[in-house]
C-alpha positions in Angstrom: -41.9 53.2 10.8 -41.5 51.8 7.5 -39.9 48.3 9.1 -43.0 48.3 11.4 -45.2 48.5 9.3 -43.6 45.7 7.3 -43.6 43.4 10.1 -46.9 44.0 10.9 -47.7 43.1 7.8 -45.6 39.9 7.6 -47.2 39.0 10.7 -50.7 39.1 9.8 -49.7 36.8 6.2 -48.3 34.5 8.8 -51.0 34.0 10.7 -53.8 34.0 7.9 -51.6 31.2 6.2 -51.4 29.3 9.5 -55.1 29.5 10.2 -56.0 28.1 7.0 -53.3 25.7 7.6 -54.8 24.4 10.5 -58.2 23.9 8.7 -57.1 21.8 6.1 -54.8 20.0 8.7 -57.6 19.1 11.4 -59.5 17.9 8.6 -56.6 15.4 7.3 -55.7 14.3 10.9 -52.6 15.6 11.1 -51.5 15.9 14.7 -52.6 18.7 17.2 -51.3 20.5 20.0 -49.5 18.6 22.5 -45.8 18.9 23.6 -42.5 19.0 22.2 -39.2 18.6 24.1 -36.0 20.2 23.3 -33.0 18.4 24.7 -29.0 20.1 24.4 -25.9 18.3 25.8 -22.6 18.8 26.1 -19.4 17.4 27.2 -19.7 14.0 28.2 -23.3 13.9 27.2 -24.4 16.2 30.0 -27.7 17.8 29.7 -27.3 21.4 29.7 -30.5 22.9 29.1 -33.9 21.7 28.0 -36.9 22.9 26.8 -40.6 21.7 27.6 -43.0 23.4 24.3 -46.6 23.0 25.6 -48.4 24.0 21.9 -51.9 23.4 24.0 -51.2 25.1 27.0 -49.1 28.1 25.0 -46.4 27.5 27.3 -42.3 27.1 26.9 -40.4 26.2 29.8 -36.5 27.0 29.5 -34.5 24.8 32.0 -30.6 25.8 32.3 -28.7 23.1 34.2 -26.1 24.2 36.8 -22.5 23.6 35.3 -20.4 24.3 32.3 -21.8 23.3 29.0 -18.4 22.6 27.2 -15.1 23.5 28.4 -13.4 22.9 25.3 -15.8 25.9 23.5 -14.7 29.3 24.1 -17.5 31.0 22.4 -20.9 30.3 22.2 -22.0 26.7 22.1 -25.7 26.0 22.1 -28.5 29.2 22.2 -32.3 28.7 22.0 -34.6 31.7 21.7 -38.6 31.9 21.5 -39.9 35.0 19.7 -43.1 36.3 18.4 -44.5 35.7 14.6 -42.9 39.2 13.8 -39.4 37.9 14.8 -39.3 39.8 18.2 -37.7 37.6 20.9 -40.2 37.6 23.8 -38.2 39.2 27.3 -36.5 37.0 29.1 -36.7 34.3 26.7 -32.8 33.9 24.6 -30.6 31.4 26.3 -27.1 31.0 25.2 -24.9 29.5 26.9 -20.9 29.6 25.8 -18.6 26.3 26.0 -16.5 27.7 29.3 -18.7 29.7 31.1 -20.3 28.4 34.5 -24.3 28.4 34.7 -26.2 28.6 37.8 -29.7 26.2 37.4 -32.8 28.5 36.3 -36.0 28.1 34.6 -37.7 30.8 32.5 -41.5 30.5 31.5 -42.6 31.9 27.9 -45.2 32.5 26.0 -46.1 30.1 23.0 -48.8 31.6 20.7 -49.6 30.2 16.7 -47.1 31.7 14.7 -44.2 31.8 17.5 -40.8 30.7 16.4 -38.2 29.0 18.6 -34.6 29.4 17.5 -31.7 26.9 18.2 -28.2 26.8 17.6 -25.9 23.8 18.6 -22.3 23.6 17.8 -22.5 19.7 18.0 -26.2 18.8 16.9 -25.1 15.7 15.7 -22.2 14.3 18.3 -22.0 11.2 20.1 -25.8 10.5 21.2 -26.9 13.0 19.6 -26.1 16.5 21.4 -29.5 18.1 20.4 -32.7 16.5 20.5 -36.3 17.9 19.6 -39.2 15.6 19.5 -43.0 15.4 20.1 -43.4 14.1 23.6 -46.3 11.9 23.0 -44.6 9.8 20.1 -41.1 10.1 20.5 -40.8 11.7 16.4 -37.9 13.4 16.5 -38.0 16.7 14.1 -35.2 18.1 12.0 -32.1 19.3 13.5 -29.3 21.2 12.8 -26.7 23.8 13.5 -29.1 26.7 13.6 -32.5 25.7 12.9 -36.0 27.5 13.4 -39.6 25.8 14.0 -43.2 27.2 14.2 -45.8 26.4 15.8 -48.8 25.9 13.5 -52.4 27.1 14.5 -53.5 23.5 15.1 -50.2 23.2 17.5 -48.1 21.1 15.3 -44.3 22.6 15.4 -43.2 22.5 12.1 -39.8 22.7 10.4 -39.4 27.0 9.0 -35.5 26.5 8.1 -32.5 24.6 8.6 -28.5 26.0 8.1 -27.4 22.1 7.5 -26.7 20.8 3.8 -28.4 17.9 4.9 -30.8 17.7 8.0 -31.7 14.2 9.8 -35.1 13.4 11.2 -36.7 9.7 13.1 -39.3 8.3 11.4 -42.5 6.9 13.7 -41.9 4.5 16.1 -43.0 1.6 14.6 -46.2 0.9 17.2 -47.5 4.3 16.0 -47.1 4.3 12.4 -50.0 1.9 11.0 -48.2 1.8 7.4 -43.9 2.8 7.0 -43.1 6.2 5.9 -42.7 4.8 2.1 -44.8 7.0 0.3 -45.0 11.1 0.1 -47.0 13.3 -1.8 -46.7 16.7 -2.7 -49.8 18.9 -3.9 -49.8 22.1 -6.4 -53.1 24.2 -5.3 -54.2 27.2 -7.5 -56.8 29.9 -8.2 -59.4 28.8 -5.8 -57.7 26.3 -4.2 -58.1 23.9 -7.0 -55.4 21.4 -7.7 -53.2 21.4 -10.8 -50.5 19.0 -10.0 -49.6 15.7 -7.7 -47.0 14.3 -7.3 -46.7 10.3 -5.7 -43.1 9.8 -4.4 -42.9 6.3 -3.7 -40.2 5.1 -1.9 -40.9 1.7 -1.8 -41.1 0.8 -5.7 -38.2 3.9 -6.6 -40.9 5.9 -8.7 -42.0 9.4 -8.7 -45.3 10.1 -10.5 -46.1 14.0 -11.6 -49.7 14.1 -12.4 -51.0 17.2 -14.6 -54.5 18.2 -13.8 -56.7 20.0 -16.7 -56.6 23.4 -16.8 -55.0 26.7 -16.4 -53.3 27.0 -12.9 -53.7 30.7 -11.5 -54.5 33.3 -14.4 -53.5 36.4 -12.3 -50.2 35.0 -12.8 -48.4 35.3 -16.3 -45.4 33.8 -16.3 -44.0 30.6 -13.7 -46.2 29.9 -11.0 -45.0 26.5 -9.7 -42.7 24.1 -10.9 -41.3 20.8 -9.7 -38.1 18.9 -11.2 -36.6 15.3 -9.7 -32.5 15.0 -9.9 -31.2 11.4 -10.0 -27.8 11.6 -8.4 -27.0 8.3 -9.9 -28.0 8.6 -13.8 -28.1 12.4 -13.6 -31.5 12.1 -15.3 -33.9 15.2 -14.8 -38.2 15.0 -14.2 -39.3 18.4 -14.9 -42.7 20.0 -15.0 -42.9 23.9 -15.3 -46.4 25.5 -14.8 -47.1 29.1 -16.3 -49.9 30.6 -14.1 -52.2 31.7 -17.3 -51.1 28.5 -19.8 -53.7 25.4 -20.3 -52.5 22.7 -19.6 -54.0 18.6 -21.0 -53.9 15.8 -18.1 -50.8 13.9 -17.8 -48.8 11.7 -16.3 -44.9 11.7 -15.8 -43.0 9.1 -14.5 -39.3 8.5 -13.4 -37.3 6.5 -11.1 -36.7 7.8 -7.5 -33.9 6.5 -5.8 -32.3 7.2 -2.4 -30.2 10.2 -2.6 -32.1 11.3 -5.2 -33.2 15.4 -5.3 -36.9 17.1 -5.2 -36.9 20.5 -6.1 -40.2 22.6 -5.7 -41.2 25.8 -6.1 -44.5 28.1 -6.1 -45.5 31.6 -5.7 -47.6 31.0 -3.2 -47.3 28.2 -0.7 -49.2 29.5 2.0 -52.0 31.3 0.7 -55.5 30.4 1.4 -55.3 26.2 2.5 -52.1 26.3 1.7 -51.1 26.1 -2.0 -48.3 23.9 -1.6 -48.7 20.8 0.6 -45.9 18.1 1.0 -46.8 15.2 3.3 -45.9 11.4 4.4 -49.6 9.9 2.7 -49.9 7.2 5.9 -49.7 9.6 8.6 -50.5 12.7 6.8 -47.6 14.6 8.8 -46.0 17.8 6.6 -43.0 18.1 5.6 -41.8 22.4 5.8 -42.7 24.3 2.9 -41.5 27.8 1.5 -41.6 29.3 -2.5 -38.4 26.9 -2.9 -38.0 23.6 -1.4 -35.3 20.7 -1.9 -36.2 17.2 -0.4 -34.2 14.7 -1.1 -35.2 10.6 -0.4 -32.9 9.1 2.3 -31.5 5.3 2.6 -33.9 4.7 5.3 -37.0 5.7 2.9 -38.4 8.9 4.2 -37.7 12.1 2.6 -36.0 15.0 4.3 -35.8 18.9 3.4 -32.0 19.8 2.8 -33.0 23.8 2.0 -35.8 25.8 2.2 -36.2 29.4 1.4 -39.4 30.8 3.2 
């Protein structure tokens, strides 16, 4: 009783979060529902199973192709699983498929409600071609992947990065004909009491500078000691950017600045990154597409010039 109530509870945070999510998103054109495609191989390349996400329709279609997935795995090789915003896999709806076994062809239909989850583990995400591929449909952007990774769907239908078991996980950037401006520039945003900013960051990637922008003010007062925080890491000179913010403390405007470098570290944190709008918001500033966000986030800026989450706890 006491774990139901729990997730009950957990579920209704979820969804108020995600509803004021999709507010603030709609309004910043971030993109809507649409679909997302989920593609595992195996041996050889061979599709094994994939996975239409229909975020408007609120529709997954499992597809398991005929064959054997990987001969040369004798456990389980690649799983996916779509379950409820409480955790709760919906019937029917948990795939996995071990290396050896022989699969007959089958599809599954699922629901796909705001808040849903779908789980997937790969042994080889990475392999050859690529062995696991999830994307939006419409735009080829290919999300995160990893050994075990878990997305959400958003209220406004975006699927959205929730956690990642890879040290580092890779993402595509835009297709060029889509992106009017490179994904050079992120910005991450510190919301507080009422929803009122207390912090910016501007993570340029194309001039190697992080900015950390203090607003005037005192950030939450119902909170007495650390509220949020951000700190860069430079891999290279081992120099540290760090701004602590005490919830109750009053803080002058200022600005911070420091070299940003590929390979170097963000690490964010905050009590309360989805209450309300959504108190933490970390976003490529062309497209206005979020990055995942939890109460403790490392991003860290890749060769290519976008930045990537490497951890996340929720």
């Amino acid at each position: 009783m006491k774990n139901e109530h729990f997730f009950i509870h957990l579920k209704k945070m979820v969804f108020t979060a995600l509803g004021a999510f999709a507010l603030c998103a709609a309004s910043a054109g971030i993109a809507q529902a649409g679909v997302y495609r989920v593609e595992i191989r195996g041996l050889g390349d061979r599709p094994i199973l994939a996975a239409s996400l229909d975020t408007a329709r609120r529709v997954a279609a499992i597809q398991t192709m005929a064959g054997i997935p990987h001969s040369y795995f004798h456990t389980e090789y690649a799983s996916i699983k779509v379950e409820n915003g409480a955790g709760v896999v919906y019937p029917g709806c948990y795939r996995s498929l071990h290396g050896n076994a022989h699969y007959p062809g089958s599809i599954v239909n699922c629901p796909l409600q705001p808040g849903d989850f779908v789980s997937i583990t790969h042994q080889e995400p990475h392999e050859s071609v690529g062995r696991l591929r999830v994307y939006e449909a419409l735009s080829g952007f290919q999300l995160p992947k990893a050994k075990t990774v878990r997305y959400q769907v958003a209220f406004n239908g975006a699927l959205t990065l929730f956690s990642a078991s890879d040290a580092y996980v890779t993402s595509t950037p835009f297709p060029a004909a889509l992106a009017p401006v490179p994904a050079k520039t992120y910005r991450i945003d510190f919301l507080g009491l009422g929803n009122r900013p207390f912090m910016s960051a501007n993570l340029d990637m194309t001039n190697r500078v992080a900015s950390i922008q203090t607003s005037v003010g005192e950030p939450h007062v119902y909170f007495h000691d650390e509220y949020a925080s951000i700190r860069v890491d430079s891999v290279s000179t081992g120099r540290v950017c760090y701004k602590s913010y005490n919830g109750r403390q009053y803080y002058y405007g200022e600005t911070q600045t420091c070299p940003f470098l590929p390979g170097d570290v963000v690490t964010v944190t905050h009590r309360e990154p989805y209450e309300s709008v959504g108190r933490l918001q970390a976003y490529d500033a062309a497209s206005r597409y979020p990055l995942a966000r939890g109460r403790v986030v490392r991003y860290q800026a890749g060769p290519d010039g976008n930045l990537y989450v490497i951890s996340l706890i929720p």
